[in-house]
Structures are given as C-alpha cells and as structure tokens.
C-alpha positions, 0 to 999 in steps of 0.5 A, spaced: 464 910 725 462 910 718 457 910 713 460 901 712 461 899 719 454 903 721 451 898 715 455 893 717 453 893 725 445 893 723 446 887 718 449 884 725 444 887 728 438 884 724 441 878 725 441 876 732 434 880 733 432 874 727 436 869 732 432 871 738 426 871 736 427 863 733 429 862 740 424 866 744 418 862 739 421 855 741 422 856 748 414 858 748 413 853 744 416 849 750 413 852 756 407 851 751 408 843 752 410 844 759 403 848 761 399 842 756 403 836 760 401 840 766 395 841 765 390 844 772 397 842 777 400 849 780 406 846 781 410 839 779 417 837 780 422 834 774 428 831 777 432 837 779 426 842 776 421 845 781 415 848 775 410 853 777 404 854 773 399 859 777 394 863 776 396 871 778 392 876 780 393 885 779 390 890 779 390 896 774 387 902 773 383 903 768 385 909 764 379 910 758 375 909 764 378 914 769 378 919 764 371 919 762 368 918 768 373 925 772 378 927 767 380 932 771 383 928 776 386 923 770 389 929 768 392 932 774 395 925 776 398 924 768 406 925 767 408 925 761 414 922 759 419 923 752 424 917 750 428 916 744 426 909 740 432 905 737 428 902 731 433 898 725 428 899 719 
C-alpha cells in the first residue's frame, strides 16, 4: 500500500471514529433520559423492551495499597505485559 492510499485509509479512518464518537455521545445522552425517566425503578417495561437500571457491586484489589502495605508480595504476584498502541494522530 503506499504512502496515498495509507493517508487516505487514515482520513477514512478518522472519519468513522468522528461518527462513532457522535453516536456513542446521543446514545448516552438517551440512556441519560431513560435512567432520569426511571428515576429509583430497578427495572421497567416499554412495550417490547424490558430496561434494568441496578446498582453492581465489585471488588478490587487495591494496587497502591498493596504495594505500600507488602510490596514484596505485589511484587511477586505483578505480571507485566507488552502490546503495540495503534494511535491515528
């Protein structure tokens, strides 16, 4: 592929990612709606839909903690990992 047609994908590319991001902000601005129309309901039914809004609990390990409080066992128990970023600047 040369130089034009790679120039050419990434405008493309940048065009879409512009688009989705459009999408995703009205789709939250939506599901905002829904949630306010909800209010403290858990659960409703509109028409064919069946919408859950409810709370989810997790737990998580607190990393900065950890460390502090026994950094050899954070460190005996930290896998580090590499990937490749694919970043259109």
């Amino acid at each position: 592929m040369s130089i034009n047609e790679i120039e050419a994908k990434a405008r493309e590319l940048r065009q879409l990612q512009a688009l989705i991001e459009e999408a995703q902000a009205e789709a939250e601005t939506i599901k905002d709606a829904i949630k306010a129309a909800m209010g403290d309901s858990e659960s409703i039914q509109a028409g064919e839909y069946k919408i859950t809004w409810k709370a989810v609990t997790s737990s998580r390990i607190d990393t900065t903690a950890l460390k502090k409080a026994l950094p050899d066992v954070a460190e005996r128990f930290t896998k580090e990992t590499t990937t490749r970023r694919f970043c259109v600047a």
